[in-house]
N, C-alpha and C positions, 0 to 999 in steps of 0.2 A: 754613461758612468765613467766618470775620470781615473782611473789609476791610480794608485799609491806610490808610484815608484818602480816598483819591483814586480812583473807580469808572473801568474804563475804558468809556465810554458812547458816546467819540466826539465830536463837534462836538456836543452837547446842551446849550441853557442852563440857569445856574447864577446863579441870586439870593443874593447874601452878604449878611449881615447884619453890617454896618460901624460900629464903633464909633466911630473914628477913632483906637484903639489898633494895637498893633502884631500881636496875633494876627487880628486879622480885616484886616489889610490883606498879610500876609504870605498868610493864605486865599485872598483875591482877585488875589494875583502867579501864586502853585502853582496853583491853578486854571487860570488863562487861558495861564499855560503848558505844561499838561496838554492844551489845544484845548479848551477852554469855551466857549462863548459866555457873557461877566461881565457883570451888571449889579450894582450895590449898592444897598441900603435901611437908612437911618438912622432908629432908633424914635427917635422924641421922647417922651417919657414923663412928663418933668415940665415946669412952668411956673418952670423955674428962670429966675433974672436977673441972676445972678452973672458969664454969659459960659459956663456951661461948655457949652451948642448950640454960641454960635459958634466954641468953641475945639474941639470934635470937629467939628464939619461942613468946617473949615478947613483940619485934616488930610485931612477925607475927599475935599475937593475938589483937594487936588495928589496924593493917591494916584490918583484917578479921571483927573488930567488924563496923570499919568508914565504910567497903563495904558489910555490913549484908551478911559476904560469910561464908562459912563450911571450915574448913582446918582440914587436916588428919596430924597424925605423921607415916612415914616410916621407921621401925628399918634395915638400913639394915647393922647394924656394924658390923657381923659376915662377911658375904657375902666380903665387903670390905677391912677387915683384910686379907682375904685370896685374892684376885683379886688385890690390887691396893695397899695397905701398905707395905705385905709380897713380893709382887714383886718388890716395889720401894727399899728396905733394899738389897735383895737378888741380885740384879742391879749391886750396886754398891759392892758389897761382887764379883761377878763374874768380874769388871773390866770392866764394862759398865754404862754406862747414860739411865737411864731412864726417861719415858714421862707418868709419873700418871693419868696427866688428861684426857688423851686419852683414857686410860684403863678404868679410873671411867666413862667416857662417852659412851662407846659400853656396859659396863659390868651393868653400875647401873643409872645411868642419862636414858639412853635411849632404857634399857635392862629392868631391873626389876621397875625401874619407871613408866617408859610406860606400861608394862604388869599390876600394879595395877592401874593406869589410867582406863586402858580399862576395866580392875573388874568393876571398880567403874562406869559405864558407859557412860565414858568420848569418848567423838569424836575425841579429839587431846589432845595433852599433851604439853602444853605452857612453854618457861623460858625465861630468859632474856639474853642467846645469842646472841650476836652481830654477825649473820649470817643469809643466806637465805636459803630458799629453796622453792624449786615447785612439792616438792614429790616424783621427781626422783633424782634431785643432790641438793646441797646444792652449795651456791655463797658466793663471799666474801661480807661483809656486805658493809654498803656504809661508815663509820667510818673508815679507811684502817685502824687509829691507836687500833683499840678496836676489828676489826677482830678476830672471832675464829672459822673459815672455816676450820683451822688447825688441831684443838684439835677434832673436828668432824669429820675428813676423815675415822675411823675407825668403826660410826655407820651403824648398819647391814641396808644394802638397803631397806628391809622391813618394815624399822621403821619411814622411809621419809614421807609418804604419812600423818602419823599421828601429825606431829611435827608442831609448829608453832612457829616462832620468830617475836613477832611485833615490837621492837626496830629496827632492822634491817635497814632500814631506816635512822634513827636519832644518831645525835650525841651526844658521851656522855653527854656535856655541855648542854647539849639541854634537855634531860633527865635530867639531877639535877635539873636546871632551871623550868623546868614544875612540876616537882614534889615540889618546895620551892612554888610554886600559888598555891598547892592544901590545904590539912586540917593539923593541925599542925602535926597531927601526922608522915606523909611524910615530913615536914620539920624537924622535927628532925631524919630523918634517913639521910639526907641527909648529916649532920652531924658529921655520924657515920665515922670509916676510913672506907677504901675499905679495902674488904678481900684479903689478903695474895692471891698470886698465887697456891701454893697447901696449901690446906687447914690444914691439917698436920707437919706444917714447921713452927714454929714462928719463927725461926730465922736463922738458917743455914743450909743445907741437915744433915750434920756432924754429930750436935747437936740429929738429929732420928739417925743416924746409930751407934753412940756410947752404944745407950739402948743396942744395942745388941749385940755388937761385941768390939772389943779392934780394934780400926783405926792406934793407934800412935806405930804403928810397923815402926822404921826404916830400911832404904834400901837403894841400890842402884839406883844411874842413869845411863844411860848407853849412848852411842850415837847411830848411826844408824849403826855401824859396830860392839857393841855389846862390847865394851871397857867401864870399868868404868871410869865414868868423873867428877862423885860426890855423892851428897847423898840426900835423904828425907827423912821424917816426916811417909811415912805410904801411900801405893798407892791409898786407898779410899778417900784420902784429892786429891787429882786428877782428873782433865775428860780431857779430850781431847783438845785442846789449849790452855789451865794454862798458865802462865809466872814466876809465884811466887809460892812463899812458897818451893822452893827446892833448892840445891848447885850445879853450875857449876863451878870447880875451872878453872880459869884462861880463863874464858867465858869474850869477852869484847861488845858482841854483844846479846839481847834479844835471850833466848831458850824459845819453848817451846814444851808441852807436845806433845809427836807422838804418843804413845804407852802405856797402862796400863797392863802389867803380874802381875797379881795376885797370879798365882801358884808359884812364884820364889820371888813376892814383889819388883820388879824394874820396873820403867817407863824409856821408851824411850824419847830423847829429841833432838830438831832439829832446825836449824833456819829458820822461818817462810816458806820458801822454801817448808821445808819438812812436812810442812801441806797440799802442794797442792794436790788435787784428782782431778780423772778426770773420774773414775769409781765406779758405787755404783750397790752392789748387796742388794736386798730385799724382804724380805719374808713375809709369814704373808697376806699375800695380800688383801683389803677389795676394789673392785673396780666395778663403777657404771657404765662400758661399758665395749663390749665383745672383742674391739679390743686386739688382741696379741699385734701386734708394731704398735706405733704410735710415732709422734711429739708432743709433749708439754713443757711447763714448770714444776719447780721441786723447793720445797720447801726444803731444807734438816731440817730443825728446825726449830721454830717458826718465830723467827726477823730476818730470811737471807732474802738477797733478790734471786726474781725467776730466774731460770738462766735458757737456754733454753736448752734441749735434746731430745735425741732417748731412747725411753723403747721398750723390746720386752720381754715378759711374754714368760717363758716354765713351765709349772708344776705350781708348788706354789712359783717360784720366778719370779723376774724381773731383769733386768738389764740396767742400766742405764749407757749410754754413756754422757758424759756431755760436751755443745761443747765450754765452757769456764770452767776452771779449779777452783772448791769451794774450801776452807781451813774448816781447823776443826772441819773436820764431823765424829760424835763419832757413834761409832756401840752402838743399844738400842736405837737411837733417829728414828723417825719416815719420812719419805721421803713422799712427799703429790704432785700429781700428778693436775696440772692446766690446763685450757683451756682458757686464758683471766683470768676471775673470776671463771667457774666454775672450780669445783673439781672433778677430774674425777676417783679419788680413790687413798690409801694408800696403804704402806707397810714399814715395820720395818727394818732398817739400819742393814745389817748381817755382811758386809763387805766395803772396799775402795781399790781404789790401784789409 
């Protein structure tokens, strides 16, 4: 039986993970009105110095003060420069797509977050998720559009039992809305914009990997028999189904990207055709049943939709036969395995054909 959101456990504390947005401060109202015992914990993650700490911590301090709760600060910037920044850079330096939040979420959301929770002698470790779970899998939420079943398929099984998503249930709108009838101080978050999808991004992938690297290396394009056909800008301005920003001469029909070489600096290009895939191998594996091969559905990225297939697990991969044919599935993106709604485990995009 999947959950509502909100377990009823009783007076038992409950550690939120507070943003200083409006769904994790709306988690921490439902809660404590539920009988919780509330504490909150704010990750620091980056060495920003822009204001945006003190402009979340600022919310999170009149939310904390309207709901007489304790809130902790969690340094875990170090930890996530090496886990989820340094990999997101090095990603696309190797000629891959990476999936951040999936990494921040096994590694620090529900790794070293939950581990200070339980310090702290929290029973569960609350956020504002728009997912379910009943301790052994995790569900799609009932929002289909606010869904992140996705970004979760890579938290360690162990970590399930501890976890609570009371949004789950409700819709965003629904959520804003209840939070504009509480105390001013939740109407003016509501306010606020929503946070960026990774939080490190204000404005385009590009914009982080230039800190580090030179991107606007010109190159080659080549076709799918390895003929030059024209030219680009630099193959980290690239992922896997582009259309723009490159030269096909005497192209009178949409290309796009097949292929990223990074050791040579040329991308492959093809006409939508040659996006199709019909095979996906997967490694990495994080999955919450013991079957080797099974039927299911198959997420390849976040906003595809489910398509049906055969998995059969050998060793640390998977292989995924797929019985209708996906386009533009980049190796580094994440494959998320379904049952209906639940999730029945991940594994990271190593190959297509």
């Amino acid at each position: 039986m999947k959950q509502s959101g909100i377990l009823d456990t009783g007076n038992k504390k409950v550690m939120v993970g507070m943003s200083g947005g409006i769904d994790s401060s709306v988690t921490a109202y439902m809660l404590q009105k539920n009988g919780f015992q509330v504490e909150g914990v704010y990750l620091k993650l980056h060495d920003r110095t822009d204001g945006y700490h003190e402009t979340n911590l600022a919310y999170i301090e009149k939310v904390a003060k309207f709901l007489n709760i304790k809130y902790h600060i969690l340094d875990k910037t170090e930890t996530f420069g090496e886990e989820v920044y340094d990999y997101f850079v090095n990603s696309y330096i190797d000629g891959t797509t990476p999936n951040p939040c999936v990494k921040c979420n096994r590694q620090i959301k529900f790794g070293a977050m939950l581990d200070f929770a339980k310090e702290h002698g929290a029973d569960f470790l609350a956020t504002g998720h728009y997912a379910k779970t009943d301790g052994e899998f995790f569900y799609e939420a009932d929002d289909k559009s606010k869904d992140q079943s996705y970004f979760l398929s890579q938290v360690k099984k162990e970590a399930l039992p501890f976890m609570m998503f009371p949004l789950s249930t409700y819709k965003k709108e629904d959520i804003v809305k209840f939070a504009a009838s509480l105390d001013e101080v939740y109407v003016r978050i509501t306010e606020k914009n929503e946070s960026q999808e990774i939080c490190f991004v204000d404005t385009v992938y590009t914009d982080v990997i230039k800190k580090h690297t030179n991107i606007d290396l010109p190159g080659k394009v080549l076709d799918e028999k390895g003929n030059i056909v024209g030219e680009h800008k630099g193959y980290m301005h690239y992922t896997i189904g582009k259309r723009r920003g490159f030269i096909v001469h005497g192209a009178h029909e949409p290309h796009f990207v097949t292929k990223i070489n990074p050791k040579d600096n040329t991308i492959v290009v093809g006409k939508k055709a040659a996006l199709e895939i019909n095979e996906v191998e997967v490694n990495n594996l994080n999955m919450y049943i013991e079957d080797k091969e099974f039927t299911c559905t198959v997420k390849l990225r976040y906003r595809s939709i489910s398509t049906l297939c055969k998995v059969k697990i050998e060793g640390k991969k998977a292989y995924i036969n797929l019985d209708e044919a996906a386009f533009g599935v980049a190796d580094g993106q994440l494959a998320v395995f379904y049952d209906k709604d639940k999730v029945l485990g991940s594994g990271w995009i190593q190959a297509t054909e």
